[in-house]
PQR file with spaces between the fields and no chain letter, atoms N, CA, C, O and H, PARSE charges and radii, in Angstrom:
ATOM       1  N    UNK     1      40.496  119.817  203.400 -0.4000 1.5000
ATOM       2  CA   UNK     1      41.170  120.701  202.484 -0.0000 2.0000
ATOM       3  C    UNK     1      42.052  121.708  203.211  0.5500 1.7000
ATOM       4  O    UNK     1      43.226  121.838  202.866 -0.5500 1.4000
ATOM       5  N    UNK     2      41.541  122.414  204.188 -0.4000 1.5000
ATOM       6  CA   UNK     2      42.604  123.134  205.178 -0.0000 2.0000
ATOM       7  C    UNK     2      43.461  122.405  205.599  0.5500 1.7000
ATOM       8  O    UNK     2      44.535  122.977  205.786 -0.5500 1.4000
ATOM       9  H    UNK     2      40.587  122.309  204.468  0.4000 1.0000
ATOM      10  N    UNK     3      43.433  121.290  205.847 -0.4000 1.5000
ATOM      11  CA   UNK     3      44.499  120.440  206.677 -0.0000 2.0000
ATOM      12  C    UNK     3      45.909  120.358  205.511  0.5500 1.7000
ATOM      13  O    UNK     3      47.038  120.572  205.952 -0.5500 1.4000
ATOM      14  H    UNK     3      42.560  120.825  205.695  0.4000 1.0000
ATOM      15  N    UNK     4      45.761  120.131  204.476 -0.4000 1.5000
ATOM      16  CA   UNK     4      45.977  119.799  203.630 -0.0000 2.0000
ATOM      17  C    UNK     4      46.751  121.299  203.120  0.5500 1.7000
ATOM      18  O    UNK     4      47.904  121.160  202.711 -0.5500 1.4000
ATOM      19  H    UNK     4      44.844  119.957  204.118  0.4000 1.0000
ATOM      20  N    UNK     5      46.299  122.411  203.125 -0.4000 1.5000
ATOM      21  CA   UNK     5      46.713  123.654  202.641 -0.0000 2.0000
ATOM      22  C    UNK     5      47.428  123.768  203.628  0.5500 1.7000
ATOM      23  O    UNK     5      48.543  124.162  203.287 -0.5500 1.4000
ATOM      24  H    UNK     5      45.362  122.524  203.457  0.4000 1.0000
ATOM      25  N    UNK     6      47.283  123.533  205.289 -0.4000 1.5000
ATOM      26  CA   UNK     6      48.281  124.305  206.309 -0.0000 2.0000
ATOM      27  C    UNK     6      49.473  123.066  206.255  0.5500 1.7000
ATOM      28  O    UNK     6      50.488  123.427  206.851 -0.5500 1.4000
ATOM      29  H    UNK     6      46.377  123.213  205.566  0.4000 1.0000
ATOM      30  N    UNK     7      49.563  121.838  205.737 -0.4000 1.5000
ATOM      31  CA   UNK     7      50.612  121.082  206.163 -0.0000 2.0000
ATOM      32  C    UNK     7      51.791  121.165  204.571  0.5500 1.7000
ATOM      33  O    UNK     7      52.968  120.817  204.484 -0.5500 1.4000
ATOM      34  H    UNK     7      48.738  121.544  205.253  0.4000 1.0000
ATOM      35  N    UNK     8      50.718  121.860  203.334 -0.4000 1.5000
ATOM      36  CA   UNK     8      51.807  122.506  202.407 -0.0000 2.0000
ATOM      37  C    UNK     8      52.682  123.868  203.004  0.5500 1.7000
ATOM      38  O    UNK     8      53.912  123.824  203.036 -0.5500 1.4000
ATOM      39  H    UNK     8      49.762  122.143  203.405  0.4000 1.0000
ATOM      40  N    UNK     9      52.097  124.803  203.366 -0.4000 1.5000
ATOM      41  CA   UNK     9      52.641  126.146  204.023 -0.0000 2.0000
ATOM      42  C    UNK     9      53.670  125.427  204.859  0.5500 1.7000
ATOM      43  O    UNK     9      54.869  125.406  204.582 -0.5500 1.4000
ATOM      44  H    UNK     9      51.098  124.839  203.340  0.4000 1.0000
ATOM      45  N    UNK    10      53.161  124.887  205.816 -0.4000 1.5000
ATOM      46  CA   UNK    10      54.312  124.410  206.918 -0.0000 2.0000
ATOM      47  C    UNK    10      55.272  123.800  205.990  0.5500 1.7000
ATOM      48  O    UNK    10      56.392  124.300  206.096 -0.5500 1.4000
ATOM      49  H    UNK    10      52.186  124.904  206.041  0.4000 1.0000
ATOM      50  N    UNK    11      55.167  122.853  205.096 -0.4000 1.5000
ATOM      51  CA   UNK    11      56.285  122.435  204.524 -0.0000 2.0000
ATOM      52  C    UNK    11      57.580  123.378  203.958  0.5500 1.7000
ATOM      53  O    UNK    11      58.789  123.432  204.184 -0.5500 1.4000
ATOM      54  H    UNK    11      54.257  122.447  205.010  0.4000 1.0000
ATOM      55  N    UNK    12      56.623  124.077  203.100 -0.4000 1.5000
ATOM      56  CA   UNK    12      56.839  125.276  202.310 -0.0000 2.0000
ATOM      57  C    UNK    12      57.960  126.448  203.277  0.5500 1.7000
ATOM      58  O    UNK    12      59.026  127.016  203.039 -0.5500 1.4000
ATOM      59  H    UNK    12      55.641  124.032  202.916  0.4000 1.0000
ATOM      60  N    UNK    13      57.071  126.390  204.352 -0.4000 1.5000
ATOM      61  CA   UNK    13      58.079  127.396  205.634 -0.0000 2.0000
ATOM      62  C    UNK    13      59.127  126.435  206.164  0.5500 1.7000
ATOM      63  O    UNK    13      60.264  126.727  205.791 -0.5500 1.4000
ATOM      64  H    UNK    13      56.205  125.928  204.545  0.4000 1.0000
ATOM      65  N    UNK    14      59.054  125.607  206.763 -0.4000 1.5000
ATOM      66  CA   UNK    14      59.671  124.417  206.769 -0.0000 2.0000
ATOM      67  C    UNK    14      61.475  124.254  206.202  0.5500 1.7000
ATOM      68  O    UNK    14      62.539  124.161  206.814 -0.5500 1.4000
ATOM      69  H    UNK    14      58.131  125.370  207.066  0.4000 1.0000
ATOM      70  N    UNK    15      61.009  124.290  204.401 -0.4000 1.5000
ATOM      71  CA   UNK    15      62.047  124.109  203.857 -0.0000 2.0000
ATOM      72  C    UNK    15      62.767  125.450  203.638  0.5500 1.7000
ATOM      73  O    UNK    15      63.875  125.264  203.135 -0.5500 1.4000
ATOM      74  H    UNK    15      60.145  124.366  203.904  0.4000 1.0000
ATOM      75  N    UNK    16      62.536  126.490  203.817 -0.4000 1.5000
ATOM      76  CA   UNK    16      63.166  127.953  203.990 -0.0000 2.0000
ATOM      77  C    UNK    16      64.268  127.526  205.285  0.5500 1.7000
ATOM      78  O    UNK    16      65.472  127.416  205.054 -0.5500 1.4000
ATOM      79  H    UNK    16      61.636  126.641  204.225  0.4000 1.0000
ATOM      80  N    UNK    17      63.775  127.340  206.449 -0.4000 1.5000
ATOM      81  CA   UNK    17      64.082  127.708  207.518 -0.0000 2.0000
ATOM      82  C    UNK    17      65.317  126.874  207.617  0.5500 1.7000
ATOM      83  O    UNK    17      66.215  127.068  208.437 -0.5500 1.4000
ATOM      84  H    UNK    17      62.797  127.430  206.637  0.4000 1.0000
ATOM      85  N    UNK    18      65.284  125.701  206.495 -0.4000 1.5000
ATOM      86  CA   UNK    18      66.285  124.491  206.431 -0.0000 2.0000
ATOM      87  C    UNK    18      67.359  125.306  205.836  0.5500 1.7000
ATOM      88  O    UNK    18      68.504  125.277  206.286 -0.5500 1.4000
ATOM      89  H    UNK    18      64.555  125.544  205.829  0.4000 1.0000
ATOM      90  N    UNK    19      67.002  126.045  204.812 -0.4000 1.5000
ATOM      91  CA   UNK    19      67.633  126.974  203.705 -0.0000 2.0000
ATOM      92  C    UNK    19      68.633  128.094  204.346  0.5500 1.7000
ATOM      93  O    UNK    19      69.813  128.384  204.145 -0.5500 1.4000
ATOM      94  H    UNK    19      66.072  126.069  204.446  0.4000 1.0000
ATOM      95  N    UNK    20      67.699  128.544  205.137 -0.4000 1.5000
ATOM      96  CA   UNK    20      68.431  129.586  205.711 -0.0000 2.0000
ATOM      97  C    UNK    20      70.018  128.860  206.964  0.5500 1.7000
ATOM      98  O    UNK    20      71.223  129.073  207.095 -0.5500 1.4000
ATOM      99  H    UNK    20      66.741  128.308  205.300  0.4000 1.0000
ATOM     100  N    UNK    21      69.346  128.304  207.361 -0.4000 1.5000
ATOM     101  CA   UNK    21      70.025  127.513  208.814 -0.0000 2.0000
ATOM     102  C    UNK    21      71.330  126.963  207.666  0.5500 1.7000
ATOM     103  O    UNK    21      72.469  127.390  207.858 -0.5500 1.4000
ATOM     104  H    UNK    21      68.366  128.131  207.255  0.4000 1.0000
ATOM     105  N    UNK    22      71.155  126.355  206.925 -0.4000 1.5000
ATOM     106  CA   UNK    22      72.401  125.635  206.279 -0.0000 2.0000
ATOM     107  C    UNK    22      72.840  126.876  206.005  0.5500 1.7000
ATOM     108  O    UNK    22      73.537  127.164  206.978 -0.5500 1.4000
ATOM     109  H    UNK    22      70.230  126.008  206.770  0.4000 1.0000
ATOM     110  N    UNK    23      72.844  128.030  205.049 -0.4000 1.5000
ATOM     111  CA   UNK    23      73.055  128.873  204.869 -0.0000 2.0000
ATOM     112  C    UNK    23      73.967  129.824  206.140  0.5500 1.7000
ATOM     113  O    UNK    23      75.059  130.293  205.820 -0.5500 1.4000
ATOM     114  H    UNK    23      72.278  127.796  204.259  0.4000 1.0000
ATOM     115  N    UNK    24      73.601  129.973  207.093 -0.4000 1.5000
ATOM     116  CA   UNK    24      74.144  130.812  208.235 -0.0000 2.0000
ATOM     117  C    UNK    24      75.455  129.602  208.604  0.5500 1.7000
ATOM     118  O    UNK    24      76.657  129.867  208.608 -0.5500 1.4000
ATOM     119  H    UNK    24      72.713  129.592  207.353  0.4000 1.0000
ATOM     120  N    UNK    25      74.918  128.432  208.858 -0.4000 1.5000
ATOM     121  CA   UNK    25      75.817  127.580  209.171 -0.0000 2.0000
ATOM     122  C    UNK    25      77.554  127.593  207.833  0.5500 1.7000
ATOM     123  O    UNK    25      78.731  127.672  208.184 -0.5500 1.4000
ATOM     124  H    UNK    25      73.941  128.217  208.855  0.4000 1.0000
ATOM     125  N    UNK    26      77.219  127.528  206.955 -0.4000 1.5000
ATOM     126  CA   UNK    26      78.370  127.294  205.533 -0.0000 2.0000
ATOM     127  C    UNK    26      78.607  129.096  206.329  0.5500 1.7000
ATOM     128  O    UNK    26      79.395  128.925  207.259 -0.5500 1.4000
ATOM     129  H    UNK    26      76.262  127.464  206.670  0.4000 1.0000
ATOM     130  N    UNK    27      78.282  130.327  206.269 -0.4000 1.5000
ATOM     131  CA   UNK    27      78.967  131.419  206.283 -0.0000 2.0000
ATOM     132  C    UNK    27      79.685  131.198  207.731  0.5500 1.7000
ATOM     133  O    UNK    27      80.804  131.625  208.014 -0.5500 1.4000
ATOM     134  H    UNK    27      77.642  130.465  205.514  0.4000 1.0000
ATOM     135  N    UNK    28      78.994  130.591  208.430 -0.4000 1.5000
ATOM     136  CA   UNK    28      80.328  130.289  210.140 -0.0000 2.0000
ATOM     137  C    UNK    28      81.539  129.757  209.810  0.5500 1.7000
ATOM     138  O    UNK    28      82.672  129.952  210.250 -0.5500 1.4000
ATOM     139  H    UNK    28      78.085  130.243  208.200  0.4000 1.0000
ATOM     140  N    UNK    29      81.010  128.909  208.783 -0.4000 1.5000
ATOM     141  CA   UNK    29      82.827  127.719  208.597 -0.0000 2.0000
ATOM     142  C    UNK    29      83.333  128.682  208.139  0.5500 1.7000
ATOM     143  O    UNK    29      84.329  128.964  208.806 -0.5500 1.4000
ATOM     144  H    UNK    29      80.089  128.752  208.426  0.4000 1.0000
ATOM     145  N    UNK    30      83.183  129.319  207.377 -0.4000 1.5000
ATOM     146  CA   UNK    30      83.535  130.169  206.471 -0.0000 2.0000
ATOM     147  C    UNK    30      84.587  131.620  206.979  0.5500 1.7000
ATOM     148  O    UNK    30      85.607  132.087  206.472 -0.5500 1.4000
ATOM     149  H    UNK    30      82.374  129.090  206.836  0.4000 1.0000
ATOM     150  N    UNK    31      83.745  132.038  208.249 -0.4000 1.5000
ATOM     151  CA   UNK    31      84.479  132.944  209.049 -0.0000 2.0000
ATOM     152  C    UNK    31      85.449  131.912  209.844  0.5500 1.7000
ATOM     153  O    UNK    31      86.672  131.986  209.724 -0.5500 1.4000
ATOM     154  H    UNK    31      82.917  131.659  208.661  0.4000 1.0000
ATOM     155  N    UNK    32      85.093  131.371  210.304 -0.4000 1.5000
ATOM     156  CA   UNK    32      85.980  130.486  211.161 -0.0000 2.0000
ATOM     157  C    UNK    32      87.299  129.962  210.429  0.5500 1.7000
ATOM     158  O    UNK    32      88.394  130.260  210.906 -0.5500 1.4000
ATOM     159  H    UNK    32      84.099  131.312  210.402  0.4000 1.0000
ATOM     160  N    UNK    33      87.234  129.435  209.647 -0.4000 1.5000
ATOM     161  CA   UNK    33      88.403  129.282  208.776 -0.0000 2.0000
ATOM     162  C    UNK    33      88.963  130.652  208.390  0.5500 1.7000
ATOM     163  O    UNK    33      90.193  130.635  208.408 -0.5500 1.4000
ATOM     164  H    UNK    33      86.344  129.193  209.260  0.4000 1.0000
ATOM     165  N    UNK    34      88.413  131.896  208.030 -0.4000 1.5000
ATOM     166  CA   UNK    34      88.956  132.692  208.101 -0.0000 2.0000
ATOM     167  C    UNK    34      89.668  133.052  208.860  0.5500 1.7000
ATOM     168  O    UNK    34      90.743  133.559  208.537 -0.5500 1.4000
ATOM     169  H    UNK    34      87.413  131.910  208.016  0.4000 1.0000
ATOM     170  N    UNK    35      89.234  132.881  210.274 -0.4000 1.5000
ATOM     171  CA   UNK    35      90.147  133.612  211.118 -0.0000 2.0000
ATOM     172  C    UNK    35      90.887  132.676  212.151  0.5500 1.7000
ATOM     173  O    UNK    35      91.260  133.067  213.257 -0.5500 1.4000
ATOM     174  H    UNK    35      88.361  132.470  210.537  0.4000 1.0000
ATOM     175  N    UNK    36      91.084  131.196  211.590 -0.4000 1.5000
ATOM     176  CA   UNK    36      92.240  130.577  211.752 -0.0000 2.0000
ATOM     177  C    UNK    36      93.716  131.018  210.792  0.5500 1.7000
ATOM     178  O    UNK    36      94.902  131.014  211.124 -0.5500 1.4000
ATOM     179  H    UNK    36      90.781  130.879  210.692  0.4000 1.0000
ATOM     180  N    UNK    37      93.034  131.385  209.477 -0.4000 1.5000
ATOM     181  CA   UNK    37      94.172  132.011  208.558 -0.0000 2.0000
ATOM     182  C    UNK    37      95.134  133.213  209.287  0.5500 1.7000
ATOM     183  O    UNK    37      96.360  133.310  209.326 -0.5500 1.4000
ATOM     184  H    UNK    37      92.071  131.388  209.208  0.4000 1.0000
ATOM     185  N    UNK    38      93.872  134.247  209.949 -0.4000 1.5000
ATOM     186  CA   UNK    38      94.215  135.117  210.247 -0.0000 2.0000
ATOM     187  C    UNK    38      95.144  134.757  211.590  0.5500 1.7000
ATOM     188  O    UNK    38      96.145  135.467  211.487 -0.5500 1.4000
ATOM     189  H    UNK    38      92.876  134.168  209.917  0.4000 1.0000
ATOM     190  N    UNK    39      95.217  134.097  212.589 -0.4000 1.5000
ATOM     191  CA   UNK    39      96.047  133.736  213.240 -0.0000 2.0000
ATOM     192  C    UNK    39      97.354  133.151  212.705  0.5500 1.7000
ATOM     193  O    UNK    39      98.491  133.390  213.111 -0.5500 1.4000
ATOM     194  H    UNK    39      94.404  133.521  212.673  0.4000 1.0000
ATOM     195  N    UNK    40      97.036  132.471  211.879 -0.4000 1.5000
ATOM     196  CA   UNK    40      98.424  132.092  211.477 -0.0000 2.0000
ATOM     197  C    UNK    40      99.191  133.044  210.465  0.5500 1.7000
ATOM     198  O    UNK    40     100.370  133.068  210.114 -0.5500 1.4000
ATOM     199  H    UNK    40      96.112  132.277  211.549  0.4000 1.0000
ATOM     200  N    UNK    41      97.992  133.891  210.092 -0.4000 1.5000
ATOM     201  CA   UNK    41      99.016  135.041  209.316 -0.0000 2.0000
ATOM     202  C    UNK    41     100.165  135.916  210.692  0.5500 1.7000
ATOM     203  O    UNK    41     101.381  136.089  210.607 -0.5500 1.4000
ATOM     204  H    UNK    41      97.033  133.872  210.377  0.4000 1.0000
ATOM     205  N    UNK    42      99.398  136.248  211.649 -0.4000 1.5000
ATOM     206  CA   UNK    42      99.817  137.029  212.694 -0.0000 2.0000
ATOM     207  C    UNK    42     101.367  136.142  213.496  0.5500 1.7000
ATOM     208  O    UNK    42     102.518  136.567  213.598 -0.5500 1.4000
ATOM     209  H    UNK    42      98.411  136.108  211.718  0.4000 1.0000
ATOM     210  N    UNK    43     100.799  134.880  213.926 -0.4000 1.5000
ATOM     211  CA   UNK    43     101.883  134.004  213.841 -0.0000 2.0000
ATOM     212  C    UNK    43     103.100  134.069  212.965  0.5500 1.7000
ATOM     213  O    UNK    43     104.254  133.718  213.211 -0.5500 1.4000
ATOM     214  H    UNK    43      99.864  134.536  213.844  0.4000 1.0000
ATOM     215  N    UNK    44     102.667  134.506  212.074 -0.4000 1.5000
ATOM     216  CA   UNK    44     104.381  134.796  211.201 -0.0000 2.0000
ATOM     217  C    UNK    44     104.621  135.767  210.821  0.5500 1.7000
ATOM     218  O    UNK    44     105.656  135.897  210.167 -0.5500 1.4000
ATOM     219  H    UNK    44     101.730  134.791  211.874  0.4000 1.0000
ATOM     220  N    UNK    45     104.109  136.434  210.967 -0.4000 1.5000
ATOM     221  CA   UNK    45     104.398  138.529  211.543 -0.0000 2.0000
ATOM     222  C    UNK    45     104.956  138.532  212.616  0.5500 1.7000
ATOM     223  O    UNK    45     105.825  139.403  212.667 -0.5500 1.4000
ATOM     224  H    UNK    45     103.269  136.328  211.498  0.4000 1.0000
ATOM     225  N    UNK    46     104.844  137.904  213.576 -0.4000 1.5000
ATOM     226  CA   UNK    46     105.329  138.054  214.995 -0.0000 2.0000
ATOM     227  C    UNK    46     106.832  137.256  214.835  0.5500 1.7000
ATOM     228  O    UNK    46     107.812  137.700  215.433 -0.5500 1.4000
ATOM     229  H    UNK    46     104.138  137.197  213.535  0.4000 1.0000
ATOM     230  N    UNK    47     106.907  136.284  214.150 -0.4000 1.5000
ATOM     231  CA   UNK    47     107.836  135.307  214.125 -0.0000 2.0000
ATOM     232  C    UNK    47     109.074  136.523  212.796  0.5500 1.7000
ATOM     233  O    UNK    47     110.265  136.481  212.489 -0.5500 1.4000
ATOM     234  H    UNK    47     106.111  135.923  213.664  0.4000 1.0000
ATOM     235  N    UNK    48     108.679  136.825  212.665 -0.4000 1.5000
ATOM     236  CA   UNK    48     109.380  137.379  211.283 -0.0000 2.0000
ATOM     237  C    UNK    48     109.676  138.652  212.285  0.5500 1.7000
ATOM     238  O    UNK    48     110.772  139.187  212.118 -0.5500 1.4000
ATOM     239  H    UNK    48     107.711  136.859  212.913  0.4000 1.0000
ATOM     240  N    UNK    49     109.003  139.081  213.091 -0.4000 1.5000
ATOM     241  CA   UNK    49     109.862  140.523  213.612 -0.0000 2.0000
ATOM     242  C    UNK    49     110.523  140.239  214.401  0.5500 1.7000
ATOM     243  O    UNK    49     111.378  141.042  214.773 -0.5500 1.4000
ATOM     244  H    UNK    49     108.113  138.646  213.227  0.4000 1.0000
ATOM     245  N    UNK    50     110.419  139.097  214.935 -0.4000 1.5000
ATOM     246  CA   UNK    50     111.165  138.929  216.312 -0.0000 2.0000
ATOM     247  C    UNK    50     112.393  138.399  215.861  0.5500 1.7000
ATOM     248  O    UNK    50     113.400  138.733  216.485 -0.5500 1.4000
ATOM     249  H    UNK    50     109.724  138.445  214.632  0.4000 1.0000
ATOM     250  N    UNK    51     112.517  137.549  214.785 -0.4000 1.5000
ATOM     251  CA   UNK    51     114.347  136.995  213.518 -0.0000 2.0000
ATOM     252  C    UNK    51     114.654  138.770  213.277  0.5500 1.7000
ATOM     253  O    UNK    51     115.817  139.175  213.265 -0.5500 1.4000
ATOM     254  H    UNK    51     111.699  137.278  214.278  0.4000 1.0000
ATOM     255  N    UNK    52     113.886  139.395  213.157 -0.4000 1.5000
ATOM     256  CA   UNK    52     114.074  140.921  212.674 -0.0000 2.0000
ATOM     257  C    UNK    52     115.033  141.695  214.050  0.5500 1.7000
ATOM     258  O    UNK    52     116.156  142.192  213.960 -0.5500 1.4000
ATOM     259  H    UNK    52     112.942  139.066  213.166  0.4000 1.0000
ATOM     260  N    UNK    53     114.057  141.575  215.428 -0.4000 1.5000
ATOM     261  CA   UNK    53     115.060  142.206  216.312 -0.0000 2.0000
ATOM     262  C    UNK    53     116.156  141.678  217.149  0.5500 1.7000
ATOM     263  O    UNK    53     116.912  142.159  217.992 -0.5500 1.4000
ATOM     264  H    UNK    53     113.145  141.172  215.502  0.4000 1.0000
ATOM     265  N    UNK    54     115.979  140.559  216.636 -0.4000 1.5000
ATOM     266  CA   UNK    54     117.485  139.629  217.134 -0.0000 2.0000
ATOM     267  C    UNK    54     118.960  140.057  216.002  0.5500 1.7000
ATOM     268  O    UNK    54     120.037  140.353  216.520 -0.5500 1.4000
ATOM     269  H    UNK    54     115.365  140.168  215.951  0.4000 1.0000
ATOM     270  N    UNK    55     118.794  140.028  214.471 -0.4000 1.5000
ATOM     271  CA   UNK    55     119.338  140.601  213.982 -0.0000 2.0000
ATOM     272  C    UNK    55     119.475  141.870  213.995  0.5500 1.7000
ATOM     273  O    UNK    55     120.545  142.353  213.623 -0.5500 1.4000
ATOM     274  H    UNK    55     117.920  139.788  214.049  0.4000 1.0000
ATOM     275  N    UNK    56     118.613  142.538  214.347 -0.4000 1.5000
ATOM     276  CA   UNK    56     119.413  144.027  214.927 -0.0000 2.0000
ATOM     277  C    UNK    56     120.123  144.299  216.400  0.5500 1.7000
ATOM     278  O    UNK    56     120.976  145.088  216.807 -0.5500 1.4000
ATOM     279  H    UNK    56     117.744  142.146  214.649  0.4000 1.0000
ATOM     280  N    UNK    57     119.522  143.494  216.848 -0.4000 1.5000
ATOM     281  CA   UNK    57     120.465  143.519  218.654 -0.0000 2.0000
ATOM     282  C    UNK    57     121.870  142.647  218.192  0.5500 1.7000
ATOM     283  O    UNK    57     122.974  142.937  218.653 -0.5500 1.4000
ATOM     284  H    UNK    57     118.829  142.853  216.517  0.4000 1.0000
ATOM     285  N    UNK    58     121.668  141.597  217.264 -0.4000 1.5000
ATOM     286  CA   UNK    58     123.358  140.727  216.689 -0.0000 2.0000
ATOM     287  C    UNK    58     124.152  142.258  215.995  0.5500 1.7000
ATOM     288  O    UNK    58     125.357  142.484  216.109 -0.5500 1.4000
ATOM     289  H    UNK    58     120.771  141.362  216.890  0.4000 1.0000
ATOM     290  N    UNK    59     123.487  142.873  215.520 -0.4000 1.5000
ATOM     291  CA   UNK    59     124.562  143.770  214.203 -0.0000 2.0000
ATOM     292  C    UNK    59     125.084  144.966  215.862  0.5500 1.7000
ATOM     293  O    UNK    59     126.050  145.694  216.086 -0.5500 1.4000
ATOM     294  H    UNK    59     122.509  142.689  215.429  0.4000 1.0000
ATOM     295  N    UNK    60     124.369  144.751  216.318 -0.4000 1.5000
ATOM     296  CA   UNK    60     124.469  146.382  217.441 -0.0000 2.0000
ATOM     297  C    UNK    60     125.812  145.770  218.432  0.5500 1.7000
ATOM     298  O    UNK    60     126.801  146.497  218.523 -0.5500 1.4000
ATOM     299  H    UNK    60     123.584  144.159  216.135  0.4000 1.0000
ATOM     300  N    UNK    61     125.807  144.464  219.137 -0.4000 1.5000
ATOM     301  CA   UNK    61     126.439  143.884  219.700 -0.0000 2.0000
ATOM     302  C    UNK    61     128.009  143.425  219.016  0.5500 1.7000
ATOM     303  O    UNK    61     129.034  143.068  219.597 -0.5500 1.4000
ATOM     304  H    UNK    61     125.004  143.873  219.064  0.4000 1.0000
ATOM     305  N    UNK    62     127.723  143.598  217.574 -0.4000 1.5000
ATOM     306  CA   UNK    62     128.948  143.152  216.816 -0.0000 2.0000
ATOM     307  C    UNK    62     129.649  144.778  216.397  0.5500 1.7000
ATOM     308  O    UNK    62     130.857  144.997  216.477 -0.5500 1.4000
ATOM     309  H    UNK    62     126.890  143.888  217.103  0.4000 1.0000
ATOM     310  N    UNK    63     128.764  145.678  216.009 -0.4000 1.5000
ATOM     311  CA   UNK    63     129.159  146.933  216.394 -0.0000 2.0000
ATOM     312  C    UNK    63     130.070  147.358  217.624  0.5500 1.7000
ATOM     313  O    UNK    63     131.234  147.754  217.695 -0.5500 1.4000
ATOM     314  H    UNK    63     127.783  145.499  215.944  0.4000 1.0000
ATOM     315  N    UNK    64     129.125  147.129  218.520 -0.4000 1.5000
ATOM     316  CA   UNK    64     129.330  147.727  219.759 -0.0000 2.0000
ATOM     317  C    UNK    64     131.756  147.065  220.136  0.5500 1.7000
ATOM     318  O    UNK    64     132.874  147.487  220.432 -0.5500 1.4000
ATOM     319  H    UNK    64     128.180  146.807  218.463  0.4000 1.0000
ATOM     320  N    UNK    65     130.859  145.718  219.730 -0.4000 1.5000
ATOM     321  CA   UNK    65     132.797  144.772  220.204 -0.0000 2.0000
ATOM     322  C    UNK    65     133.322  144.809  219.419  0.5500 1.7000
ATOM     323  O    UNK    65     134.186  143.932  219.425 -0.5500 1.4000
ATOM     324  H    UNK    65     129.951  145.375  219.490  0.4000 1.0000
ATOM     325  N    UNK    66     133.330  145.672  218.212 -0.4000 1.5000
ATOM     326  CA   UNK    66     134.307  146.167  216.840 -0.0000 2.0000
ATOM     327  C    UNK    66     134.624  147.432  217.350  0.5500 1.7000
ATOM     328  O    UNK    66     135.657  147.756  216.764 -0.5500 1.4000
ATOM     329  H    UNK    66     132.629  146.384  218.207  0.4000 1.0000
ATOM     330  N    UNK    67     134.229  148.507  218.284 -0.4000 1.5000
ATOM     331  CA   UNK    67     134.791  149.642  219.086 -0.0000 2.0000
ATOM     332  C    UNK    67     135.520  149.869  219.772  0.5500 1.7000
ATOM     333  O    UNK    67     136.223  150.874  219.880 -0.5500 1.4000
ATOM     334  H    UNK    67     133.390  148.243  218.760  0.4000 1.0000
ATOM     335  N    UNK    68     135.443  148.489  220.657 -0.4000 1.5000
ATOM     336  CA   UNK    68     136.512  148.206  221.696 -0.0000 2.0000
ATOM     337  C    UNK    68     137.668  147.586  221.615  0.5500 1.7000
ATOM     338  O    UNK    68     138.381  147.476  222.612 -0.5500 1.4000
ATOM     339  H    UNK    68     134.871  147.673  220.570  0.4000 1.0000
């Protein structure tokens, strides 16, 4: 009868620990994909300022040889 009561508990603990583990595991993908987004958000922040200071060094340079 003990044998029998400790190999329900173990089950019982058992299937938690399955619970939890899948659980931690789905919130990793979860960040992880997040912060592939987040790179590629940054990726086109960077890409978008840098079309940004080329068009201001083009307008300054077209300035600059409209003076002379």
């Amino acid at each position: 009868m003990r044998r029998f009561i400790f190999v329900i508990v173990a089950a019982a603990l058992a299937g938690c620990g399955v619970e939890t583990a899948s659980t931690a595991a789905t919130a990793a993908a979860l960040k992880k994909q997040e912060l592939e987004q987040s790179k590629k958000t940054l990726e086109q922040a960077q890409q978008k300022i840098g079309q940004a200071m080329e068009q201001v060094q083009q307008s300054q340079q077209s300035r600059e040889a409209a003076e002379k």
